[in-house]
C-alpha positions in Angstrom: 49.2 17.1 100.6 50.6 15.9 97.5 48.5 12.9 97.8 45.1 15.3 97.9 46.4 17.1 95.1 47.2 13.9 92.8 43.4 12.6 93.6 41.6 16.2 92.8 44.0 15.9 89.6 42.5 12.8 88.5 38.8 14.0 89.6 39.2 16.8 87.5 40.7 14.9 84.1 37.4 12.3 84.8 35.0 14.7 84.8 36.5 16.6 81.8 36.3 12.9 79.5 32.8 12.4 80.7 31.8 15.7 79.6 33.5 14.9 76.2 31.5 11.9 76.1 28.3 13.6 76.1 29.3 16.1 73.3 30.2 13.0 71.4 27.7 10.7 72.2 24.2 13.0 71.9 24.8 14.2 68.3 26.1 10.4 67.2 22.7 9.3 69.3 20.5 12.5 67.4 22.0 10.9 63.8 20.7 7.4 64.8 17.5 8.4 65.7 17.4 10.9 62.4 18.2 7.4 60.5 14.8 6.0 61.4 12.4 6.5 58.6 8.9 6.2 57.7 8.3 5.1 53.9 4.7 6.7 52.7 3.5 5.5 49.0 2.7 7.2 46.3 -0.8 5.0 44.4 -2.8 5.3 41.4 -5.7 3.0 40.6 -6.0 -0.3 37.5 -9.4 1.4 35.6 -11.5 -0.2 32.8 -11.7 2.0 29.5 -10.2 2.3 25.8 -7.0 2.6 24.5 -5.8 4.1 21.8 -2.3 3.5 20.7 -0.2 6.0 18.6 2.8 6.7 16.8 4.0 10.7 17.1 5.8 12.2 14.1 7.2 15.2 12.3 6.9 16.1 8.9 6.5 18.5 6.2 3.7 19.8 4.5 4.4 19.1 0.1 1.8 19.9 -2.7 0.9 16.5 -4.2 2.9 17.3 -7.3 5.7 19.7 -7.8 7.2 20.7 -10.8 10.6 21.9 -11.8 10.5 24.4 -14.5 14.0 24.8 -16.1 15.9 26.6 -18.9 17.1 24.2 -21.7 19.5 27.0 -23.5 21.4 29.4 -21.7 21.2 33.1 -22.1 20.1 37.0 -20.2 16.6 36.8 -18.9 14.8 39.7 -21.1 11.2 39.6 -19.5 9.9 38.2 -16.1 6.3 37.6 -16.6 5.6 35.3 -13.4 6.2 35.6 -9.9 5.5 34.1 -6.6 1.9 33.1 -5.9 0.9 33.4 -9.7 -1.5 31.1 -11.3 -0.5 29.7 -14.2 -1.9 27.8 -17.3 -0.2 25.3 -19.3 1.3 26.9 -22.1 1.5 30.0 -20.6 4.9 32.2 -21.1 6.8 32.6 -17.2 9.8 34.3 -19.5 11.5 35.4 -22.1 15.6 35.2 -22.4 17.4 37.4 -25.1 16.6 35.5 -28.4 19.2 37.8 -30.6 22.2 34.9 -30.8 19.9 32.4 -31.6 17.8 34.2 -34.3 21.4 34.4 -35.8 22.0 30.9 -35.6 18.2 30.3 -37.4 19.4 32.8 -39.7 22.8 30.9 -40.5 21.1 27.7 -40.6 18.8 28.3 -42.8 21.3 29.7 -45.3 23.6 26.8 -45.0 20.7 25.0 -46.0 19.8 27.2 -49.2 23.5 26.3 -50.4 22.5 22.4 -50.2 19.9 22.4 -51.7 21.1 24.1 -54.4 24.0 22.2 -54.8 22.1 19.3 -54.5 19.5 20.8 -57.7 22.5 21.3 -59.8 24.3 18.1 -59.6 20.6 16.5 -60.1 20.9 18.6 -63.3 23.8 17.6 -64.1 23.1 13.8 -63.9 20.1 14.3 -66.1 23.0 15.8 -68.6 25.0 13.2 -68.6 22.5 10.3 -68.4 21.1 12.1 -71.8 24.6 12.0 -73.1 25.0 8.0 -72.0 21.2 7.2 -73.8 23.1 9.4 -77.3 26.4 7.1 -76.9 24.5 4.0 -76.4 22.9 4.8 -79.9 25.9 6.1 -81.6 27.7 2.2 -80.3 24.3 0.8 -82.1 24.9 2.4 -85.2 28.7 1.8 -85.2 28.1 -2.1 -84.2 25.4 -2.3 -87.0 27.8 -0.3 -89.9 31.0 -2.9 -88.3 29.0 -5.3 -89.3 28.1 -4.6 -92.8 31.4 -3.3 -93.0 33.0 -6.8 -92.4 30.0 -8.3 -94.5 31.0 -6.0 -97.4 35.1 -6.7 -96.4 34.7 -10.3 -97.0 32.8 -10.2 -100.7 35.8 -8.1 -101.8 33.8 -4.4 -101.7 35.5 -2.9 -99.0 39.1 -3.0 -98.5 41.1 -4.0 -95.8 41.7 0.1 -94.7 37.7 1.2 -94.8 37.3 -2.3 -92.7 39.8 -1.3 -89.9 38.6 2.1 -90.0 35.1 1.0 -89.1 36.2 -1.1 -86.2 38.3 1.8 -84.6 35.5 4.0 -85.2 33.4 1.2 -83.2 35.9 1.3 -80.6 36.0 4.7 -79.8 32.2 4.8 -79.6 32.5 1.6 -76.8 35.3 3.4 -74.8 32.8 7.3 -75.0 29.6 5.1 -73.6 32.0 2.9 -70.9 33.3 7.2 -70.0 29.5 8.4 -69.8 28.4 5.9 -67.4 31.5 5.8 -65.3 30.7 9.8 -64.7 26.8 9.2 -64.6 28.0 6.8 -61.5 30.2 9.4 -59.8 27.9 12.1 -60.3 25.0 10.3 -58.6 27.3 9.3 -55.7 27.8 13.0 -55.3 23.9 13.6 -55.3 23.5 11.0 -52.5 26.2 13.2 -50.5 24.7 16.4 -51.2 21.2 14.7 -50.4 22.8 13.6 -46.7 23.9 17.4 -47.0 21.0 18.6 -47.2 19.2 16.6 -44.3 22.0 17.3 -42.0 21.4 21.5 -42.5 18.0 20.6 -42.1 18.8 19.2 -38.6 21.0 22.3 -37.8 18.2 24.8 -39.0 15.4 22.7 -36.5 17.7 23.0 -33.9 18.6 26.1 -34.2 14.9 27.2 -34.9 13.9 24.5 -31.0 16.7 26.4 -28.9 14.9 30.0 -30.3 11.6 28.4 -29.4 13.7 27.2 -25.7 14.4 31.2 -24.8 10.6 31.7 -24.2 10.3 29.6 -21.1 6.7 27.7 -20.9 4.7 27.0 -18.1 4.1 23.4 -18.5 0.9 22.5 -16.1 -1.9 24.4 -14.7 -0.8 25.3 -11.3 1.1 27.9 -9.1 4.6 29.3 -8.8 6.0 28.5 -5.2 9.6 29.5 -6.5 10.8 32.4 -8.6 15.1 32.1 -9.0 15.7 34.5 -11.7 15.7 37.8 -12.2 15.3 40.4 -15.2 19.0 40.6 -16.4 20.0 37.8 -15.0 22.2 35.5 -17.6 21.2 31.6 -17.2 23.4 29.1 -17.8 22.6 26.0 -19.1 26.0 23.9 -19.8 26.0 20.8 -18.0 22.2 20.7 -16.9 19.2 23.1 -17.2 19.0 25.1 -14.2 15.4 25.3 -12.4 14.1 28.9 -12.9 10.6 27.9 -11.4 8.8 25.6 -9.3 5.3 25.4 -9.7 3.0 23.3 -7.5 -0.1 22.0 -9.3 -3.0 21.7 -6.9 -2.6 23.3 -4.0 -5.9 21.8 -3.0 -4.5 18.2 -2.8 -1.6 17.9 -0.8 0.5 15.4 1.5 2.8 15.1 4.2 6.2 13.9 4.3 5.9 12.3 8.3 9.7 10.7 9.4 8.8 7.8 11.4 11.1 5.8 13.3 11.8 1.8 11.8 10.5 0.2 15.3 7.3 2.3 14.6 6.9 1.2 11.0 5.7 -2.2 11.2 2.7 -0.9 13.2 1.8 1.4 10.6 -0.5 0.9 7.9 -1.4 2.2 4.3 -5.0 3.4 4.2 -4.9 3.9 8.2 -6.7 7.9 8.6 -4.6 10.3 10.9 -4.3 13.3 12.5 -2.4 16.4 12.6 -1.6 19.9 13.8 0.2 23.0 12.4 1.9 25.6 13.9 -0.2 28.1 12.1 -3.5 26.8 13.2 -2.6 25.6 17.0 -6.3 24.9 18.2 -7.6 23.1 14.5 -7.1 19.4 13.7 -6.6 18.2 10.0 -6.7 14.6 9.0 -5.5 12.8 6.3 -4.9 9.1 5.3 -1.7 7.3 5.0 -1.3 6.6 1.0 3.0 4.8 0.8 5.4 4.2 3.4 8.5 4.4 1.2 11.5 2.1 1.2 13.8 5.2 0.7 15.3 5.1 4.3 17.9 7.1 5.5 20.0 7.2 8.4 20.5 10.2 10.8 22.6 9.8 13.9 21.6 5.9 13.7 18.6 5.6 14.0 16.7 4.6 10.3 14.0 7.0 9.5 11.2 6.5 7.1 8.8 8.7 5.1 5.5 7.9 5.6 3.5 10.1 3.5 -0.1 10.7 4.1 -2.8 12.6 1.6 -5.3 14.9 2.7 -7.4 17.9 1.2 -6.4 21.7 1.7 -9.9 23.1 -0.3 -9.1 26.5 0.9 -5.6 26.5 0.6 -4.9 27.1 4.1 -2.3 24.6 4.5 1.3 26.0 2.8 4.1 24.1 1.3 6.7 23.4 3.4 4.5 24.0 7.0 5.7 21.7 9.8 2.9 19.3 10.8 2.8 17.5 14.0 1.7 14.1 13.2 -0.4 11.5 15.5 -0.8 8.1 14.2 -3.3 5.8 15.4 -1.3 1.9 15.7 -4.1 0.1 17.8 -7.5 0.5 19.8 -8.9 -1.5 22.4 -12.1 -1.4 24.1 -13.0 -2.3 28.1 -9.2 -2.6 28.8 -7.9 -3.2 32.0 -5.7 -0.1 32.4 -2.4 0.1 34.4 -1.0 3.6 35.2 2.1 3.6 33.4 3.8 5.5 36.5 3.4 1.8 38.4 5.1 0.1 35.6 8.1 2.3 36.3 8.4 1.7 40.1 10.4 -1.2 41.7 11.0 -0.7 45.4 13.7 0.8 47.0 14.2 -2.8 48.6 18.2 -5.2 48.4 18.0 -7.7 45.6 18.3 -10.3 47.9 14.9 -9.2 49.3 13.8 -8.7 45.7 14.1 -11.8 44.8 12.7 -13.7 47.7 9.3 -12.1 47.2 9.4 -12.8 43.4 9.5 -16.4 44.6 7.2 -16.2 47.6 4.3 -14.9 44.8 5.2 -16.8 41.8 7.0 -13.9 39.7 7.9 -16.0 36.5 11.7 -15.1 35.4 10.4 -13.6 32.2 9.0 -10.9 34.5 11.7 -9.7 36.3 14.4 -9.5 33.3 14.2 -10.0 29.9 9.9 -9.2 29.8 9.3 -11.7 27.2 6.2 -12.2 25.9 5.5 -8.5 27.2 5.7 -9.3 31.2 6.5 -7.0 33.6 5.7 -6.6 37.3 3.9 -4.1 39.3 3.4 -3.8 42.7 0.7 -3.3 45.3 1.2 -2.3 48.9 1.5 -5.1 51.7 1.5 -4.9 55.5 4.9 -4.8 55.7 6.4 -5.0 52.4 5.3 -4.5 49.3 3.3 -7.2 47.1 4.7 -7.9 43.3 2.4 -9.0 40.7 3.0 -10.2 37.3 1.3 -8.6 34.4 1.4 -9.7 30.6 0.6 -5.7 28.9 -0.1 -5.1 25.5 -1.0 -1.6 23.6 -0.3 2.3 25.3 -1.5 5.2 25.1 1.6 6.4 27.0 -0.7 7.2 29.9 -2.2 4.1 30.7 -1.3 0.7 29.5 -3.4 -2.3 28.7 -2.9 -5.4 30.7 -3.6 -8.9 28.8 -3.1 -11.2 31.2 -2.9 -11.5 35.4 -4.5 -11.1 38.4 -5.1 -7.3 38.2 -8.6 -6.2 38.3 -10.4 -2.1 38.2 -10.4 -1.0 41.6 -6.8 -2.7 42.2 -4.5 0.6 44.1 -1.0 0.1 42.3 2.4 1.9 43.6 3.9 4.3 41.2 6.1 5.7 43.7 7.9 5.7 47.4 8.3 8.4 49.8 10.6 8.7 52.8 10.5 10.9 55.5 12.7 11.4 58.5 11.1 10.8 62.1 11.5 14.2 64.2 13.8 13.4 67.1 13.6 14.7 70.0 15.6 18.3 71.7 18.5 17.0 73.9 19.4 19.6 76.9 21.3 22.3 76.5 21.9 21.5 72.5 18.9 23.1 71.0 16.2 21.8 68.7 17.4 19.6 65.9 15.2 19.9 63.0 13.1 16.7 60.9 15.0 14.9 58.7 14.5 15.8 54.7 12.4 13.5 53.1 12.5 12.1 49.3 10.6 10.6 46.6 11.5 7.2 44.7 9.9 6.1 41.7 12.4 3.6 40.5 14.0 2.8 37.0 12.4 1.0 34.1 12.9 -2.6 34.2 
């Protein structure tokens, strides 16, 4: 009896592991079978056509010249007589700042002045004076130097005596020592004309600049043009210590105007003064403008590393259409070429979902230079059409893009040829195991590979 019962025991456990099996071994078999794949293609086709290579950019719209209107003296503004959009003539008065302190300082200058030149008339006058009194001295010496000398004559035949003789040659000094006195003063006096003369030229100066900063408070328009910026208003006081402060901006020509494009510095050496370009606004969305590139200038500047150009290009705005300051879309034409052999760009993307090991033996089986597969000198890369079993690499020297299609200079791709942009697997469906339900098809996925 115990014997029965050990041998249904052991029945019982066998069974029971069995049926464990099962459970285990029908999913694991499901998950193998789910693991089988089919891998469909995605393909697009080498054509023959143009291509036109271009260079995208963002710039600003800028009137050809701009001019900076400023205040050269400081001051409150006292009349407005421009504003924004007003057409202007050169000469034409934008302003006027309070001119009261500075008709003071005309005032005071001019008075200072006066003083002078009056000073400077009277010491004139009074050299005149004394040069008359040097020419009167300069005679009285002659007549005392001709009587000293008849007086000596007359001394030594016995007429005079020794007192009248002594008498006449102190008499002659004195008349020496009042004309040596008169031209010593004539001197100083004249110096003190050449001072008041300097005097008089530096009042002069104050009184003309005094008179410039009163002409400076009525601000000028200096070109025929328009005002694009207004940055005073009426009471407003200006001040113009260190530098004069811009009160308007006035844009000459509105109908002549360029574009300030920011191009990147591994775009610039394809880009080329005189080459005519396109553009769009966000103000006209459907119309084209075009212009022509006039200066790329050597100004760069750097914003989060990368160097940035301004390549400015000229065009015509006879309506005025176009604003200052509008943000133009810019498309810039870098090459063209005609009857190109066209490669989607998609298929120079694509590299198959294959091991490298595998990789590498087909490079080799088809003759895939190095250059090809890894550093692309000399502008190689590799594309790939569909084999049999696996797929088929070919080498491809490309040149220009149109970032849709790319040209291909040299290899043995032809129009017509079916290229492989991308891979596609999908799960096979497995079949419903009893008494577990129906399992569902795998999920599928697309692969378009990385950029080599």
């Amino acid at each position: 009896m115990k014997a029965k019962l050990l041998a249904l025991y052991h029945q019982h456990r066998l069974i029971s592991l069995c049926a464990i099996g099962i459970v285990v071994l029908v999913p694991a078999g499901l998950i193998i079978r789910g693991r089988s794949a089919q891998t469909r293609y995605l393909t697009a086709t080498v054509t023959k056509g143009s291509i036109t290579a271009t260079v995208q950019a963002t710039g600003t719209i800028n009137p050809l010249t701009t001019v900076p209107v400023g205040s050269f003296v400081s001051g409150t503004v006292q009349y407005i007589f421009a504003d924004f959009n007003t057409r202007v003539h050169a000469g034409q008065v934008l302003a006027q700042l309070d001119p009261t302190l500075y008709q003071a300082q005309v005032v005071t200058a001019q008075g200072n002045l006066d003083n002078a030149k009056a000073n400077l008339a009277d010491l004139l006058a009074t050299v005149d004076v004394m040069k008359a009194d040097v020419q009167k001295d300069q005679a009285d010496l002659a007549y005392q130097q001709a009587s000293a000398a008849r007086t000596q004559q007359l001394y030594q035949q016995g007429v005079f005596s020794m007192d009248q003789y002594q008498l006449q040659e102190s008499t002659l000094g004195q008349s020496q020592a009042t004309l040596a006195a008169g031209q010593a003063q004539v001197v100083q006096t004249e110096a003190q004309v050449q001072q008041a003369r300097a005097q008089v030229e530096s009042m002069q100066g104050q009184l003309e600049q005094a008179q410039t900063n009163l002409k400076y408070t009525t601000i000028i328009s200096p070109i025929d043009g328009t005002v694009v910026a207004r940055n005073i208003d009426v009471g407003q006081s200006v001040a113009a210590s260190l530098q004069a402060p811009n009160v308007f901006t006035i844009a000459q020509d509105l109908t002549r105007m360029q574009v300030y494009a920011s191009t990147d510095e591994s775009d610039t050496g394809n880009i080329h003064v005189g080459t005519e370009v396109t553009f769009q606004v966000d103000a006209f969305p459907t119309q084209q403008f075009r212009g022509r590139i006039s200066a790329i200038r050597l100004n760069a500047y750097t914003v989060q590393n990368v160097v940035t150009y301004n390549t400015i290009i000229d065009f015509n705005n006879p309506n005025e259409i176009l604003l200052p300051s509008e943000t133009a879309y810019v498309t810039i034409p870098t090459g063209h070429v005609e009857n190109a052999i066209r490669i989607p760009n998609a298929a120079l993307t694509y590299t198959p979902g294959l091991p490298s090991s595998t990789l590498q033996q087909l490079y080799k089986q088809y003759n895939i230079p190095a250059a090809a597969t890894s550093t692309h000198l000399g502008g190689w890369q590799v594309v790939w059409k569909q084999g049999p079993q696996t797929p088929i690499p070919v080498a491809v020297q490309v040149g220009i893009t149109d970032y849709v299609n790319t040209q291909a200079i040299q290899g043995s791709l032809q129009e017509g040829d079916v290229l492989i942009t991308a891979e596609q697997s999908t799960g096979s469906k497995s079949s419903t195991a009893p008494g577990l339900g129906a399992q569902r098809p795998g999920g599928g996925g697309t692969r378009t590979g990385s950029s080599r």
